[in-house]
C-alpha positions in Angstrom: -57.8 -0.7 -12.7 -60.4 1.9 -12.3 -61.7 3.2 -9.2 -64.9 5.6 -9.0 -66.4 7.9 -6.1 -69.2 10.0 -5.9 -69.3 13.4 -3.4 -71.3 16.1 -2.8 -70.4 18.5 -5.6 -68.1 15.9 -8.2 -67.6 12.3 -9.1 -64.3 10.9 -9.5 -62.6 8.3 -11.8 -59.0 7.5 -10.7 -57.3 4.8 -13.5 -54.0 3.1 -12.5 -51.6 4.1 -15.5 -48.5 3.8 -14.8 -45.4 4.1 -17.0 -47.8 6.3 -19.5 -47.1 10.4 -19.9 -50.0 12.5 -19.7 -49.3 13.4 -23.4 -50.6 9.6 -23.9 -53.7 9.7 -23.0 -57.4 11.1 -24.7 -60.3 12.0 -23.1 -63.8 12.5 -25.1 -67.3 13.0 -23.7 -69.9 12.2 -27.0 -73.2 11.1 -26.7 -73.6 11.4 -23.1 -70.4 8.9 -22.7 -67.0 9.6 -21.2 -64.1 7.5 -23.3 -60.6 7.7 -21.2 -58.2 5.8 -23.7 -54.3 5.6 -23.6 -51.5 4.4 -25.8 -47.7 4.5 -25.1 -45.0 3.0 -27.0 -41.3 2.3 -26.2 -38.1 1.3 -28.1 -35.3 0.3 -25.9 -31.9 -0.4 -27.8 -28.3 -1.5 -26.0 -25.5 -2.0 -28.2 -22.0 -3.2 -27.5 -19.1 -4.5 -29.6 -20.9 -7.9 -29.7 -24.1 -7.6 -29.4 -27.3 -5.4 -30.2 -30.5 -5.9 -28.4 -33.5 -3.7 -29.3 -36.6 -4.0 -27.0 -40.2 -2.8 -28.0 -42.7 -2.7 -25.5 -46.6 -0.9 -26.4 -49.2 -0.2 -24.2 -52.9 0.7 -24.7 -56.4 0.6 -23.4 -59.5 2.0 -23.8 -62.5 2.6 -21.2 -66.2 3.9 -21.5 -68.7 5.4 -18.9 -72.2 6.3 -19.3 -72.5 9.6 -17.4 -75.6 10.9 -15.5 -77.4 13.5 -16.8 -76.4 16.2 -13.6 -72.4 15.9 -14.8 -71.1 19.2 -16.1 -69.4 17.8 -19.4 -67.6 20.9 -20.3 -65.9 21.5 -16.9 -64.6 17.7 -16.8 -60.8 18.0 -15.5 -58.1 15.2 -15.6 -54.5 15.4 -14.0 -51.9 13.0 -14.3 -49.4 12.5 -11.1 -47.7 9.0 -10.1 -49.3 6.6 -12.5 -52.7 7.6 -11.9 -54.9 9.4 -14.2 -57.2 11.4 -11.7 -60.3 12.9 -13.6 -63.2 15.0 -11.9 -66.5 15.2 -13.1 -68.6 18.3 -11.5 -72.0 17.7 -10.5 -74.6 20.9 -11.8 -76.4 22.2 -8.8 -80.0 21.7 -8.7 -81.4 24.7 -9.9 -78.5 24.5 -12.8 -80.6 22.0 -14.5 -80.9 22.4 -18.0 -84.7 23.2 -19.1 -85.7 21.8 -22.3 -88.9 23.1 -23.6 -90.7 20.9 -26.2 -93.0 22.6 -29.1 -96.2 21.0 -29.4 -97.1 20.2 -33.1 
């Protein structure tokens, strides 16, 4: 499940994640697109003088957003507390704007 906000100065994605380490997830902005992806894997084994059971359990997911143009892409944060993957995407002021001049040929 993914939840977004927008505020004043930052947009934020939360993504319910739980039983994932933050070492488990990637985050890449290419292309003017935010991809939040995960992938955790677990081998479970109990043995006893009878018996073995080994359990395997994998987990993954993938997610993309299209980002506006005013979202600072280099000073995207993401922390990871409680199962949810809480990631902040700064707005650039106004008069931050990038300015593109175009050559004329």
């Amino acid at each position: 499940a993914v939840n977004m906000k927008e505020g004043k100065d930052a947009f934020k994605i939360n993504v319910a994640a739980p039983g994932f380490k933050k070492e488990d997830f990637k985050l890449e902005v290419k292309n003017g697109h935010l991809t939040i992806s995960g992938e955790a894997s677990e081998e479970k084994e109990d043995k006893d003088e009878t018996y073995t059971r080994r359990e395997y359990s994998y987990n993954t997911f993938s997610r993309s957003f299209s980002l506006p143009e005013n979202v600072k892409g280099d000073d995207i944060e993401a922390k990871y507390a409680d199962g949810v993957l809480n990631i902040t995407l700064p707005k650039a002021k106004a008069d931050e704007k990038p300015v593109k001049q175009i050559s004329v040929k």
